[in-house]
VOBA-1610 file (N, C-alpha, C; in pm, whole numbers, padded with zeros to 5 digits, always signed):
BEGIN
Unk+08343+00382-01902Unk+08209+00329-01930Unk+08116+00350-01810Unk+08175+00316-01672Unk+08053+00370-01557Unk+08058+00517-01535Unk+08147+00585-01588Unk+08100+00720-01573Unk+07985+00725-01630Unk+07970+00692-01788Unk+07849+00754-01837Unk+07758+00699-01792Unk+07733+00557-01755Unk+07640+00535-01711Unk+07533+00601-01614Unk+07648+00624-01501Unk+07583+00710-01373Unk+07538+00822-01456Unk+07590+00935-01511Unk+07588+01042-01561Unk+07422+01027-01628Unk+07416+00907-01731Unk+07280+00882-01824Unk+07203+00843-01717Unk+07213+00799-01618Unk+07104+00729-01491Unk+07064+00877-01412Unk+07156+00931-01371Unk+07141+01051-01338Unk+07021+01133-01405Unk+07086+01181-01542Unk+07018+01243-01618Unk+06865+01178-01612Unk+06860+01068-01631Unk+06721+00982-01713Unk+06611+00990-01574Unk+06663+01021-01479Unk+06553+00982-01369Unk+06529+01132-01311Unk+06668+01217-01334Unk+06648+01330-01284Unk+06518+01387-01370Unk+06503+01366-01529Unk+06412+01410-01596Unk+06284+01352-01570Unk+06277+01242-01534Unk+06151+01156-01490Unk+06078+01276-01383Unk+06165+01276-01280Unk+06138+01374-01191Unk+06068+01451-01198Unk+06150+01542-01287Unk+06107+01677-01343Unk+05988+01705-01429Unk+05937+01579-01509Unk+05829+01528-01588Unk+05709+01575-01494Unk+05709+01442-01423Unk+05625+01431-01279Unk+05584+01580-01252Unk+05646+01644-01181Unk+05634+01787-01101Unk+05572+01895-01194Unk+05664+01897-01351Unk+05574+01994-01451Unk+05469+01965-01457Unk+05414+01831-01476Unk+05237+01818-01527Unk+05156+01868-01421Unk+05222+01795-01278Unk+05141+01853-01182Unk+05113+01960-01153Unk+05259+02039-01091Unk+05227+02160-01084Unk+05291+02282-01175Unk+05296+02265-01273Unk+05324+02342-01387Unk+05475+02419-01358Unk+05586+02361-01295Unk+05684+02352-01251Unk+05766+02292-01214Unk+05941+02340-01246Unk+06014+02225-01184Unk+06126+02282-01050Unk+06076+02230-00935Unk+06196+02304-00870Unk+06324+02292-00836Unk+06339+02473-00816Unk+06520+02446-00806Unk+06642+02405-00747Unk+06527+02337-00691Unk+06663+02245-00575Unk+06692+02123-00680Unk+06579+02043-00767Unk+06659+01961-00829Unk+06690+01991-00948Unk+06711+02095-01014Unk+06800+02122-01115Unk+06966+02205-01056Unk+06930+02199-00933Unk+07041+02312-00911Unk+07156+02143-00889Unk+07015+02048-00824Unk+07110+01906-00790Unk+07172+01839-00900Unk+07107+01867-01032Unk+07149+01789-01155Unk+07266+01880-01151Unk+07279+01983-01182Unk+07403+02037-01228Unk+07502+02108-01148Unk+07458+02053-01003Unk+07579+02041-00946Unk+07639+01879-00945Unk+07593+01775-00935Unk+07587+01655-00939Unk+07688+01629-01103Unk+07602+01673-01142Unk+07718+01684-01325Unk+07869+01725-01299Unk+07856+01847-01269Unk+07989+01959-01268Unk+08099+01840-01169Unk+08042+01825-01022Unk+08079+01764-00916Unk+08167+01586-00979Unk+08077+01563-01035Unk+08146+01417-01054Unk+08269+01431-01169Unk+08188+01508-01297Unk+08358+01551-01373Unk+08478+01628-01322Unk+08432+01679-01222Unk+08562+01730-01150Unk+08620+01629-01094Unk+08622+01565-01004Unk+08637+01455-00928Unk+08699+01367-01019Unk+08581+01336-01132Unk+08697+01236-01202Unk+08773+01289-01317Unk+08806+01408-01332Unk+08951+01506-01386Unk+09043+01538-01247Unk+09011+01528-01165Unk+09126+01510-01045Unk+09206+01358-01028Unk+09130+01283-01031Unk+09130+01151-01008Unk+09232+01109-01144Unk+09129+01120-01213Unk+09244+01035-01384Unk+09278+01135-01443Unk+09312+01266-01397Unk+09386+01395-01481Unk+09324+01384-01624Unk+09192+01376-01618Unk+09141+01379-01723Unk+09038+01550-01766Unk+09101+01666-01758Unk+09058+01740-01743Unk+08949+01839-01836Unk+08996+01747-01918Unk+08892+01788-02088Unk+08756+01703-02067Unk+08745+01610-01948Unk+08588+01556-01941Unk+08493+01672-01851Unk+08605+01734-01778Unk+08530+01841-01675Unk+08485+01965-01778Unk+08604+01994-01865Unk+08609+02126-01980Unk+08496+02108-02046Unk+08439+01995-02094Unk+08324+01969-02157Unk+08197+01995-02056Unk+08185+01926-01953Unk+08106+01964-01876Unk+08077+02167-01852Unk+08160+02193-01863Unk+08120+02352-01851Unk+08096+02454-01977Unk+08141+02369-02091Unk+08143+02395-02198Unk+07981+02411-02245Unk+07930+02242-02213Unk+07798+02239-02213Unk+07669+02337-02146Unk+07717+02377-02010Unk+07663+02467-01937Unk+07651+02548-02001Unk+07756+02635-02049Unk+07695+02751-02118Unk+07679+02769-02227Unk+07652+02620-02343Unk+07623+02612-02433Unk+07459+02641-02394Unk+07422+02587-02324Unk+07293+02534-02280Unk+07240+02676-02226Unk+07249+02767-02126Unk+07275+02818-02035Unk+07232+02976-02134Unk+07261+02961-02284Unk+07286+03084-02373Unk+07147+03055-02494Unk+07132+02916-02496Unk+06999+02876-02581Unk+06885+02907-02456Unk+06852+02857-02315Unk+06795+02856-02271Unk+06767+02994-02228Unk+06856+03096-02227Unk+06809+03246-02175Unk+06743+03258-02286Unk+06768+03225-02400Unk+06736+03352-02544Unk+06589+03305-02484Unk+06502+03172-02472Unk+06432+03138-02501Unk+06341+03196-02394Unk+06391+03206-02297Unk+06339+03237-02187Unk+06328+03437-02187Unk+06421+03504-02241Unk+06439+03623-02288Unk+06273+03707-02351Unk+06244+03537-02442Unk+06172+03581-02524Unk+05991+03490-02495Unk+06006+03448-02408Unk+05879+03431-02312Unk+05867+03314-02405Unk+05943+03205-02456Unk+05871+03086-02477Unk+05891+02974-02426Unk+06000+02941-02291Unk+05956+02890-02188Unk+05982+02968-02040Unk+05967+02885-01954Unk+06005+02943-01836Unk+06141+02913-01742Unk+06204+03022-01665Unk+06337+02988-01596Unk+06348+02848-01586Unk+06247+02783-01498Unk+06328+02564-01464Unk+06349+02547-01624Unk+06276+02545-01672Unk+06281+02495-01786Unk+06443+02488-01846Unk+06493+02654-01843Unk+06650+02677-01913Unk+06723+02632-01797Unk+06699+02612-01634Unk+06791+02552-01557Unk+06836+02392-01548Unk+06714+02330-01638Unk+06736+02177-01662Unk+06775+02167-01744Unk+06754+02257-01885Unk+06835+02223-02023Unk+06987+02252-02020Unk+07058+02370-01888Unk+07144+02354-01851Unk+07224+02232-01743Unk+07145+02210-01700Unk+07140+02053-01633Unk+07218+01950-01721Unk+07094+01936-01845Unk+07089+01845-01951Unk+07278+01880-01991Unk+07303+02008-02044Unk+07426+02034-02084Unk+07531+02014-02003Unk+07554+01999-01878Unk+07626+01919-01785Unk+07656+01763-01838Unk+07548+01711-01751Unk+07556+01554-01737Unk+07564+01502-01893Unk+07535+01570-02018Unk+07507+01460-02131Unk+07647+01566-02280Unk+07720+01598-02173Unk+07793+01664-02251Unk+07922+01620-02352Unk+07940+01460-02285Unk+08001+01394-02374Unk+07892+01282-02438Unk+07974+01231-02505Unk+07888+01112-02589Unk+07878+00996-02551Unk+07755+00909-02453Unk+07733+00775-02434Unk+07833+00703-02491Unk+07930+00568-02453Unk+08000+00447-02497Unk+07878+00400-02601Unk+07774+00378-02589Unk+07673+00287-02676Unk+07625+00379-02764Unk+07661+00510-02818Unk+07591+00580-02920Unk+07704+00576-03048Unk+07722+00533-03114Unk+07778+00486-03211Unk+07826+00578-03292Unk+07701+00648-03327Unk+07672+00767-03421Unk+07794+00866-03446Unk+07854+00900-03526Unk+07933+01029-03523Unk+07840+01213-03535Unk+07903+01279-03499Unk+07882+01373-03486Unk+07867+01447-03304Unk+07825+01568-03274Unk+07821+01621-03122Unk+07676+01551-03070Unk+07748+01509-02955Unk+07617+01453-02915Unk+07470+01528-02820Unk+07573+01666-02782Unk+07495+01721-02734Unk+07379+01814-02818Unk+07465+01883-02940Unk+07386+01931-03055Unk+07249+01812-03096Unk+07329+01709-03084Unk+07206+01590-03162Unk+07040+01590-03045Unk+07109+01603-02915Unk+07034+01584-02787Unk+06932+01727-02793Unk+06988+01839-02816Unk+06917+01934-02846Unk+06849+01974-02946Unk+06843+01935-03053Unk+06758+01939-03162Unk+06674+01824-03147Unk+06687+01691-03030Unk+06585+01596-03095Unk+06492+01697-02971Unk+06507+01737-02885Unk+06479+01819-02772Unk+06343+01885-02857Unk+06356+01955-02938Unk+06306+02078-03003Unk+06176+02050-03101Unk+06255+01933-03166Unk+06194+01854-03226Unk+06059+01768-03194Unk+06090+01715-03061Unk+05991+01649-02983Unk+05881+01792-02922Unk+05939+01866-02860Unk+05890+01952-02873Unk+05773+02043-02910Unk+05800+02018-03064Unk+05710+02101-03138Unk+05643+01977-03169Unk+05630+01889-03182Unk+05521+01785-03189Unk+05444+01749-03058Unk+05528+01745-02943Unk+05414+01776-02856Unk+05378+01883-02809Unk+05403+01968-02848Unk+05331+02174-02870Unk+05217+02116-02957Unk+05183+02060-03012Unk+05076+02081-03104Unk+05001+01979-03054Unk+05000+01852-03049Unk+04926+01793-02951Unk+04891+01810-02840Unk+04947+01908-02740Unk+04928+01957-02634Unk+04781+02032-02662Unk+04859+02080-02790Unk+04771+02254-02819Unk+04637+02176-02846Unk+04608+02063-02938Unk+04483+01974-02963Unk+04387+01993-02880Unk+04476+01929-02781Unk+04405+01889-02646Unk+04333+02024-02550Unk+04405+02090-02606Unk+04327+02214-02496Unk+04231+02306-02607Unk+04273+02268-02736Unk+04138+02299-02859Unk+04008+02244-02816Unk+04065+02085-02792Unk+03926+02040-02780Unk+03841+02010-02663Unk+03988+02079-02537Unk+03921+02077-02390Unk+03843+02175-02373Unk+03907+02341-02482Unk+03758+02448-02488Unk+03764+02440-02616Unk+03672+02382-02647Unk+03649+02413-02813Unk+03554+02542-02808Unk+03484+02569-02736Unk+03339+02632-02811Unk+03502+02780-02787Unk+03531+02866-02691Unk+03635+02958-02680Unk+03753+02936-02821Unk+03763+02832-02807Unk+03911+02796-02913Unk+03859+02835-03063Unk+03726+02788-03123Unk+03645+02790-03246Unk+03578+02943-03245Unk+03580+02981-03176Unk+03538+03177-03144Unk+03613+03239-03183Unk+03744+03191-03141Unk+03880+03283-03169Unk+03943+03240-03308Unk+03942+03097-03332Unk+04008+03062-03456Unk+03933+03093-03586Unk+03804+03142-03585Unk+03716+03203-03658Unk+03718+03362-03687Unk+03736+03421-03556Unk+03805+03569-03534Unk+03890+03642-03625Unk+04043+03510-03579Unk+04152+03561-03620Unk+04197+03499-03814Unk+04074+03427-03879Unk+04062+03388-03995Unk+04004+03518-04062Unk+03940+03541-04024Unk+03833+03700-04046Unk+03930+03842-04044Unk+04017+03823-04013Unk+04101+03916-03950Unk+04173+03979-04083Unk+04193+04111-04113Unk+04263+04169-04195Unk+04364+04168-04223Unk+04451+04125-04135Unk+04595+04093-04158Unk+04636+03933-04213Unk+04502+03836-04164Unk+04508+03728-04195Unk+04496+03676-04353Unk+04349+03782-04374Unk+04338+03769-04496Unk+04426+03793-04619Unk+04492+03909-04615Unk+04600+03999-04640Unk+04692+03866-04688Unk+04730+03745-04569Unk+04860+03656-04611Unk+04800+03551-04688Unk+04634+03542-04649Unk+04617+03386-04759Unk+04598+03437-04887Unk+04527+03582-04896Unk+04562+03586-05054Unk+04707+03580-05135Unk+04791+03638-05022Unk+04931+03659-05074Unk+05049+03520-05092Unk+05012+03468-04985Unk+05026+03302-04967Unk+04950+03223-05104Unk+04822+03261-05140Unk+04738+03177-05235Unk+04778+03224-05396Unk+04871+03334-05378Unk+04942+03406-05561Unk+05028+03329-05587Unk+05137+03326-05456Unk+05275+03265-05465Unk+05284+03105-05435Unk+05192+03064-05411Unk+05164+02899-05439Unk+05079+02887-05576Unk+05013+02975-05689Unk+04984+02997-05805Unk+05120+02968-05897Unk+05186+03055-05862Unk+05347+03079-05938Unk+05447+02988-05858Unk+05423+02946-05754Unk+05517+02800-05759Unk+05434+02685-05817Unk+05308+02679-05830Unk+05248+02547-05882Unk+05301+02520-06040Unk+05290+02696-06123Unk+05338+02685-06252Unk+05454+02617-06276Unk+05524+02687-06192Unk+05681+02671-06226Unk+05698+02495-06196Unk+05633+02442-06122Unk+05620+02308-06055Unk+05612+02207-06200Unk+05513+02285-06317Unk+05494+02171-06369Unk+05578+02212-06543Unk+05618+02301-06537Unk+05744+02373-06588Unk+05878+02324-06586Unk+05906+02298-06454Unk+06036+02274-06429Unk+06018+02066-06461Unk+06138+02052-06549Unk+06181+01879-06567Unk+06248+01867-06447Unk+06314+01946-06389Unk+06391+01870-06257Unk+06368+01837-06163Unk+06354+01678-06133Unk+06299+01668-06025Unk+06316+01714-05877Unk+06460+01737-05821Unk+06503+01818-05729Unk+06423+01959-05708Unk+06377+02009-05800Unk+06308+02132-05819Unk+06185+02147-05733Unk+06140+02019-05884Unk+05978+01965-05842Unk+05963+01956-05708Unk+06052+01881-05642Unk+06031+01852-05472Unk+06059+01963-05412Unk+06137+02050-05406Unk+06155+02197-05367Unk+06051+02266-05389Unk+05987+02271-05484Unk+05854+02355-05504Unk+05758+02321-05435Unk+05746+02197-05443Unk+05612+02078-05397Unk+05610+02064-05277Unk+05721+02074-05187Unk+05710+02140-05009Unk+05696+02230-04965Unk+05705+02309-05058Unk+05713+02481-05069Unk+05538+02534-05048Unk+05485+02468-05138Unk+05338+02465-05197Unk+05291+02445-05064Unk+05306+02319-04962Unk+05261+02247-04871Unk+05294+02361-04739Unk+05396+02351-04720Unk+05464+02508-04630Unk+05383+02622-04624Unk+05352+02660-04742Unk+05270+02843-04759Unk+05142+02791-04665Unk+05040+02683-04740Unk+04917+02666-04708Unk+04905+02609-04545Unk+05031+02512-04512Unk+05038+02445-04379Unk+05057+02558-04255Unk+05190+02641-04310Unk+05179+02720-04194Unk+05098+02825-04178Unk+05035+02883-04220Unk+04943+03009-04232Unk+04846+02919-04117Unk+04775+02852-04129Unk+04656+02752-04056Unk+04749+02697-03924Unk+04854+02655-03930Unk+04912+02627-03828Unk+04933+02717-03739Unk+04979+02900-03777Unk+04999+02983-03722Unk+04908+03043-03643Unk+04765+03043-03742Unk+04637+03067-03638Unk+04609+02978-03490Unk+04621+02844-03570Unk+04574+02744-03485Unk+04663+02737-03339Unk+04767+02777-03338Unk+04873+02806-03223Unk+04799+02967-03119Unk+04808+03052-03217Unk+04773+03191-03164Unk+04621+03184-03099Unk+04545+03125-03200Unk+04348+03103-03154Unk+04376+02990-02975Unk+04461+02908-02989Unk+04516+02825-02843Unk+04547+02879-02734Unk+04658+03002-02780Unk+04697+03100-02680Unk+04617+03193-02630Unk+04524+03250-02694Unk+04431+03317-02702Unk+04290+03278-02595Unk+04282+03180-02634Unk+04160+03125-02598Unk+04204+03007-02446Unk+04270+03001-02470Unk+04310+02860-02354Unk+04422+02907-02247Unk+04488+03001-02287Unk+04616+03001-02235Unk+04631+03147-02095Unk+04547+03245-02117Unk+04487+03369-02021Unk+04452+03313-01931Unk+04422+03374-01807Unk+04362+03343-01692Unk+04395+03428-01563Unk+04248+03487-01475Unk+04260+03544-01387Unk+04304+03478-01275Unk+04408+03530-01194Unk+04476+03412-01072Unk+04458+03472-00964Unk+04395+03479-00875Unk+04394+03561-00746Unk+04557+03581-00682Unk+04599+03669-00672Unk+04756+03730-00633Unk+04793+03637-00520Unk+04748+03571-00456Unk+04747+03500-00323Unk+04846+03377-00401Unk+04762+03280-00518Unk+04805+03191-00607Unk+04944+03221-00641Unk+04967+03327-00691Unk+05076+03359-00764Unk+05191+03313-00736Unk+05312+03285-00841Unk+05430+03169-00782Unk+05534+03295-00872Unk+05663+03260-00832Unk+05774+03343-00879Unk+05800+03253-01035Unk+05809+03358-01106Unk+05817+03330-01265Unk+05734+03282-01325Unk+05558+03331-01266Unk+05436+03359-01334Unk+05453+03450-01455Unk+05432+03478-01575Unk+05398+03574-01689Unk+05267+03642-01645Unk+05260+03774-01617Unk+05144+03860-01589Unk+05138+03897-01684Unk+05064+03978-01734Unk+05048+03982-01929Unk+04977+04111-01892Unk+04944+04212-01808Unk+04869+04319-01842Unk+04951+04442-01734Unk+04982+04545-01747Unk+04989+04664-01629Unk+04881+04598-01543Unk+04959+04644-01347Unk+04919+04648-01258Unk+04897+04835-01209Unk+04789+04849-01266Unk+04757+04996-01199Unk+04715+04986-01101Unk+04777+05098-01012Unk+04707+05114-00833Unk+04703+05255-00849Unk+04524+05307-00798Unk+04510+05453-00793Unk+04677+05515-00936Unk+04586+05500-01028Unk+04610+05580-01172Unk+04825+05565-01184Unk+04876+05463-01065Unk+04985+05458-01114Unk+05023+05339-01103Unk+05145+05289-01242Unk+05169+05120-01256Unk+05274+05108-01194Unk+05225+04966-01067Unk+05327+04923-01013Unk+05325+04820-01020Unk+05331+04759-01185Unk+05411+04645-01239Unk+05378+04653-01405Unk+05504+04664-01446Unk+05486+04688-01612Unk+05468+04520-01646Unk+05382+04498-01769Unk+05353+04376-01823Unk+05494+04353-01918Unk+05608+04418-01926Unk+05731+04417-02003Unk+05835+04343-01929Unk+05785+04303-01798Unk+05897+04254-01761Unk+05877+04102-01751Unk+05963+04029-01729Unk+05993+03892-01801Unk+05937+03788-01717Unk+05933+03815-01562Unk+05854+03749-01510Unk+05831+03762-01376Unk+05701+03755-01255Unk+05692+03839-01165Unk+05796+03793-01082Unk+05827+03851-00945Unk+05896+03785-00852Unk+05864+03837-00745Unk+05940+03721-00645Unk+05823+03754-00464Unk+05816+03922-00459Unk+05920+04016-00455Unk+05865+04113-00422Unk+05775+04203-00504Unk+05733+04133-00611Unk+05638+04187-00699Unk+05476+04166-00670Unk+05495+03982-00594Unk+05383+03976-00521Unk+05333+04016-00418Unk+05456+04036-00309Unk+05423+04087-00224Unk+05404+04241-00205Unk+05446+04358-00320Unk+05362+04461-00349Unk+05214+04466-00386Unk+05161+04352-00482Unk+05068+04336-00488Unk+04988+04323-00391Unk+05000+04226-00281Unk+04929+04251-00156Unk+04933+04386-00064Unk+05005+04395-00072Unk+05035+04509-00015Unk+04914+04655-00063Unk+04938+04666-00220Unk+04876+04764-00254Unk+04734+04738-00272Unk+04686+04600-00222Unk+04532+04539-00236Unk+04448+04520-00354Unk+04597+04424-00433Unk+04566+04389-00620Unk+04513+04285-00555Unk+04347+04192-00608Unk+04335+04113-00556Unk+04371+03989-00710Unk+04292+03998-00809Unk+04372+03955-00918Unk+04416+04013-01045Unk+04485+03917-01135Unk+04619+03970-01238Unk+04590+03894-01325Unk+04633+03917-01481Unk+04586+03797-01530Unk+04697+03756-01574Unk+04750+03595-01554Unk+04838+03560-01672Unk+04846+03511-01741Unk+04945+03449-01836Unk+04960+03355-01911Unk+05031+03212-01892Unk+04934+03125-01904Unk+05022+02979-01872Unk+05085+02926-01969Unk+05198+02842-01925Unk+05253+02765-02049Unk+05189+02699-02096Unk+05263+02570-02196Unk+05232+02430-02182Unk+05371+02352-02097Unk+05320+02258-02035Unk+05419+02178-01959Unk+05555+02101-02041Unk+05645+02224-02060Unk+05724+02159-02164Unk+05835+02040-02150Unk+05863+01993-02022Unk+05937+01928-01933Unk+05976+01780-02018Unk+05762+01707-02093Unk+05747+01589-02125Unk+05886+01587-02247Unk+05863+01698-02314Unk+05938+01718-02448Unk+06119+01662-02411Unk+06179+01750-02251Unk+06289+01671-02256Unk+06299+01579-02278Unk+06222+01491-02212Unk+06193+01372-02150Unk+06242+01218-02291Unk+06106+01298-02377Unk+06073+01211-02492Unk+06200+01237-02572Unk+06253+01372-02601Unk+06375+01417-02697Unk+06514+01334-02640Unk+06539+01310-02513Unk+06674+01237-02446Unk+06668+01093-02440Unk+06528+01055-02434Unk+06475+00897-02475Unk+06540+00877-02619Unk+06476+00955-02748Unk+06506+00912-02822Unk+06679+00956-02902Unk+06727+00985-02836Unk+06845+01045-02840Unk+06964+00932-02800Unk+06928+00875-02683Unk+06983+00779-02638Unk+06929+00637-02703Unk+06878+00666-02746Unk+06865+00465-02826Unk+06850+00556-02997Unk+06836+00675-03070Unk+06863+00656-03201Unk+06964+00736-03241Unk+07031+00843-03155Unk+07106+00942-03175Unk+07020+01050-03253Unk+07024+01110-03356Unk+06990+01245-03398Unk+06861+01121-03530Unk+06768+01164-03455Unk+06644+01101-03538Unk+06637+01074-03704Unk+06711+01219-03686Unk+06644+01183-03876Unk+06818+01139-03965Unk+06893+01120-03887Unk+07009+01010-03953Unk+06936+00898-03887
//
């Protein structure tokens, strides 16, 4: 029972931490994620030496690269940044067995990571609100743009046939199981199409920005070729800059780059391990 405790105290403040530091400076550093999950690894070893309990440590590493394999893809694919997958590997350390007080059956770490995701995408979109309506007049330019847009149009007519022919079938079908299958379905076509803009018109409009190279931090997203005299010495393909990328930049007298900022996704652990630990997997 005081293992987990420490382990959940650990975890709960280490994320506080990490909260703190993302909002501020749009980062978490790696001295204290490298501390969470050595601090994790470190104490289940210790106490699999101690009470030859060696399947509490097995879990602990288990988690790591459970964690460790979600967090690259994500990071692979530019939708968060390195701290980000070094704390969710963190997270997969210290919370890799199941709290004494979580009752719940099932993995607790699976449960911890989906409420993760979950929280997440609800505060992705409130985030996203907020910076709609911190530039609206930019945000309403673009979300008007990309409504106008040929490819856009292209899906609401195609979106607006096939919610035609599920509405039929909707009032067609006696089964109610159906009915509700259709009737979220209906809600889905029209919700995400508008949702999809409203994310992209955010990124678009809010999320670019020229940074003078001086600014620049290791595992910035530069989003465009760095040409110097007609040759690129930095492809926009690669995943994210690093010191000696900046320090070519000075070098070759780039004064700025433009990139792309996140959103501070840190709060999302935060709120997803809160509610994880007092409801287990939300929607049981």
């Amino acid at each position: 029972m005081y293992e987990e405790i420490f382990l959940v105290s650990v975890g709960v403040i280490g994320l506080i931490i990490a909260t703190i530091t993302d909002i501020k400076s749009r980062e978490v550093p790696d001295f204290l994620n490298y501390f969470l999950i050595i601090t994790g690894l470190g104490f289940r070893f210790f106490y699999a030496i101690f009470l030859k309990d060696w399947v509490y440590f097995l879990y602990g590493l288990i988690g790591l690269g459970v964690a460790f394999l979600i967090g690259l893809t994500l990071y692979i694919t530019k939708q968060w940044g390195g701290g980000d997958t070094k704390l969710l590997m963190a997270l997969g350390v210290i919370f890799a067995t199941k709290p004494f007080f979580i009752k719940e059956n099932g993995i607790f770490l699976l449960n911890l990571f989906f409420n993760i995701f979950i929280a997440g995408a609800v505060y992705g979109i409130c985030y996203g609100v907020y910076l709609a309506v911190k530039n609206r007049k930019e945000f309403t330019k673009e979300f008007k743009n990309i409504l106008k847009s040929n490819k856009i149009r292209f899906i609401r007519k195609l979106s607006f046939i096939i919610s035609i022919i599920s509405l039929i079938l909707f009032f067609l079908s006696n089964d109610l199981a159906t009915r509700i299958i259709l009737g979220f379905f209906i809600i889905f076509l029209v919700f995400y199409i508008y949702l999809w803009v409203f994310v992209k018109s955010v990124e678009n409009a809010c999320m670019f920005q020229l940074l003078p190279v001086v600014k620049l931090t290791e595992g910035d997203w530069v989003v465009d070729d760095v040409i110097v005299n007609k040759k690129i010495i930095y492809k926009k393909d690669k995943l994210a800059v690093e010191k000696k990328d900046i320090l070519k930049f000075i070098k070759e007298g780039v004064r700025k780059v433009r990139i792309k900022t996140g959103i501070p996704f840190v709060p999302s652990f935060l709120i997803g391990t809160i509610l994880t630990l007092i409801f287990g997997n939300i929607f049981v």
